[in-house]
N, C-alpha and C positions, 0 to 999 in steps of 0.2 A: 242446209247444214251450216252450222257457224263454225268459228276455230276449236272452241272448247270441244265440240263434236266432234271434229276431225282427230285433234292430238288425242283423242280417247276411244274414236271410236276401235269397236273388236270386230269387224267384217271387211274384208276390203273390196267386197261388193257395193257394198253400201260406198266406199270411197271412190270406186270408179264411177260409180256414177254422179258422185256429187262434183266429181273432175267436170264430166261431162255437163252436167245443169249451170255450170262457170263460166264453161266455155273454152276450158283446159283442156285440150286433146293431145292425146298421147303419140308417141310416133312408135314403130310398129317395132324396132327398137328398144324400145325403154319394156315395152307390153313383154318382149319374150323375154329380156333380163330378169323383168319380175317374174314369170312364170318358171324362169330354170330356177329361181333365189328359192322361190316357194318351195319345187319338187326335191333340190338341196338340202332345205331345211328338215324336210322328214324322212330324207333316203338313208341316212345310215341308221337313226333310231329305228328307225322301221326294219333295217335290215338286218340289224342285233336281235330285234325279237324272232327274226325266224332262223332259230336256229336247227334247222334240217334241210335236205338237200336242196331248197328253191335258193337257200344264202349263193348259191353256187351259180345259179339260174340268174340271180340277182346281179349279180357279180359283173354277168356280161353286156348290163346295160349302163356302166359308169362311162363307158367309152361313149356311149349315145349321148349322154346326159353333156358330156366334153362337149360334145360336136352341138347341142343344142346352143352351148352358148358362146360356140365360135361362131355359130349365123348370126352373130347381131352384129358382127363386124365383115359379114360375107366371106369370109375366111374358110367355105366349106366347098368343096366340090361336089358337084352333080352325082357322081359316081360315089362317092365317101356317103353320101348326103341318103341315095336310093342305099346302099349294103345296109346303111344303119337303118334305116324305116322297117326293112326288109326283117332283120335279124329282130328286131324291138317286134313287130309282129308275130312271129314266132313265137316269143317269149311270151307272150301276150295270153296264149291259146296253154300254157301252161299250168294254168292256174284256174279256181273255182272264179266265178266272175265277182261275187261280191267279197272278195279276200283282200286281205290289206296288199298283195303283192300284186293282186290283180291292178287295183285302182293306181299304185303307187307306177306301173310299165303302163298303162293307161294315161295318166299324165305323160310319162316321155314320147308317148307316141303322137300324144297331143300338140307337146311343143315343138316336134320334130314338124308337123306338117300344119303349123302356124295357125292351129284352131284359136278359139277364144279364149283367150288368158282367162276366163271366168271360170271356165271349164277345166283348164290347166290345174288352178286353185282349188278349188273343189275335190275335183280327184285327189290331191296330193293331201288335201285335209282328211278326206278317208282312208287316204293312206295311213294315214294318224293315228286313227281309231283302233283302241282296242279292248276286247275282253266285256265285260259288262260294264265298263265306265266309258265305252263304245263315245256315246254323244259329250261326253265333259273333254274327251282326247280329242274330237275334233274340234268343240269349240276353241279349246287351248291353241289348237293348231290353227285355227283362222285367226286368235291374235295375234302368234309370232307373224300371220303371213301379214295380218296389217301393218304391224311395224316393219315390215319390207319395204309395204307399198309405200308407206312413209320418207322411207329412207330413200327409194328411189325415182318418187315425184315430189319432194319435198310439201312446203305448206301452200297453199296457194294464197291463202289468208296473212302470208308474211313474207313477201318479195323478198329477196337478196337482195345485198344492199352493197355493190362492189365499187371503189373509185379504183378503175385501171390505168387511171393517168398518171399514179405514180412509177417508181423504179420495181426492179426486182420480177421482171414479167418472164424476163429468161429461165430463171431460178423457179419461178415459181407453176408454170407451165411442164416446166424438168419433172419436180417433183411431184404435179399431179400425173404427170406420165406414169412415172414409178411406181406409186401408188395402184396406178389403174392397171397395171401389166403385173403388179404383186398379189394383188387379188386375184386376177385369172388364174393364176397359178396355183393358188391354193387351194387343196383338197373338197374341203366344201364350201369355198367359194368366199369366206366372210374373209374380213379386212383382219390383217395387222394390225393392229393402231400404231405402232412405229410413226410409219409413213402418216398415218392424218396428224399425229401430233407435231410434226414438222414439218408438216405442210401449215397447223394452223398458226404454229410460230413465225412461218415466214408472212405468213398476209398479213399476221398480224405488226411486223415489224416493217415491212415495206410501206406500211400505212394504205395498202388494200381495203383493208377490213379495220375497225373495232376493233377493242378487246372483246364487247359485248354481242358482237353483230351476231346473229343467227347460222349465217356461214360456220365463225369460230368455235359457236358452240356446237354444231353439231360434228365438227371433226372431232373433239376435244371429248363426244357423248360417247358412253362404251358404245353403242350400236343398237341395234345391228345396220352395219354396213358391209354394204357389197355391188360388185359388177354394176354398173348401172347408177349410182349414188348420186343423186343431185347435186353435189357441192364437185364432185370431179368431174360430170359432164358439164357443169357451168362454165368450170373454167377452163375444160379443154373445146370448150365451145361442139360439144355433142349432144343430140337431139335422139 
């Protein structure tokens, strides 16, 4: 795969593995950010279209989905950790097996017990699917999840390009913090852009960064960005 392949490709199967033929490996980390970004990305469309009593049934795995991406910062306990597996299987057993609500609690239970981000994707892409434009719903849905994957392994084919020997490392460390604690917070997970666009003023002014460098543009890009982003684990030095 070359760059042009990459920024275009619509699978992010195909991008994990051209990670891997690089020689890019992922840390376990970065793999369940993408996997909760993914299951994000189709949980509430998904959960609009059912509108009868599984909305209900649905409802009581946002909690799960939370605790999915408080494990990439180990911030879950053992005991919070097994309730939620527990209750996500339950829910699980609710549903016809090939229904969008099936595959959609089928992703959570997936990222809950750290299967294969492959798999994670997947399901969440059938989650997608519906009606008779069944297969055009989920390819649509493997490109939103590639421009995830995007967002949160960045280009391999185009290093960052950071001088942190100059000033402003106080300020500028602060406000990827902010950024990265404003995202968790948010409902379904994607970015403000507040916070990157003054984040990409300040590197850009501390003489971090360019104006042009790939860093800046990609805070400065609408997105999608979220939890996990290559430009705030860069510089909060997270793997």
């Amino acid at each position: 795969m070359n760059e042009t392949e990459w920024l275009t490709c619509p699978d992010p199967a195909r991008l994990l593995a051209a990670r891997w033929d690089l020689g890019e490996f992922a840390s376990e980390r970065k793999l369940r950010l993408f996997g909760v970004a993914c299951i994000r990305s189709m949980w509430d469309r998904m959960r609009s279209a059912q509108m009868n009593d599984s909305s209900e049934q649905l409802a009581t795995c946002q909690t799960a989905i939370e605790i999915c991406q408080r494990l990439s910062d180990a911030a879950v306990g053992q005991r919070e950790l097994a309730v939620a597996r527990e209750h996500v299987h339950t829910t699980l057993h609710c549903f016809p097996d090939d229904s969008q609500p099936a595959h959609a609690v089928l992703a959570v239970r997936l990222a809950l017990d750290t299967c294969s981000v492959g798999r994670i994707a997947r399901e969440a892409a059938r989650a997608a699917g519906d009606g008779p434009y069944w297969a055009e719903s989920v390819a649509m849905e493997q490109v939103r999840q590639a421009a995830l994957f995007r967002d949160v392994f960045g280009n391999p084919f185009d290093p960052p390009n950071i001088d942190r020997t100059n000033s402003g490392a106080t300020d500028i460390v602060t406000l990827a913090q902010c950024a990265y604690a404003r995202w968790r917070e948010l409902p379904d997970g994607h970015l403000d852009l507040a916070p990157a666009f003054s984040l990409a003023d300040a590197l850009q002014d501390s003489g971090w960064c360019e104006y042009d460098s790939n860093v800046v543009r990609h805070l400065r890009s609408p997105g999608p960005h979220v939890p996990g982003c290559w430009v705030i684990d860069l510089l909060l030095d997270m793997e």
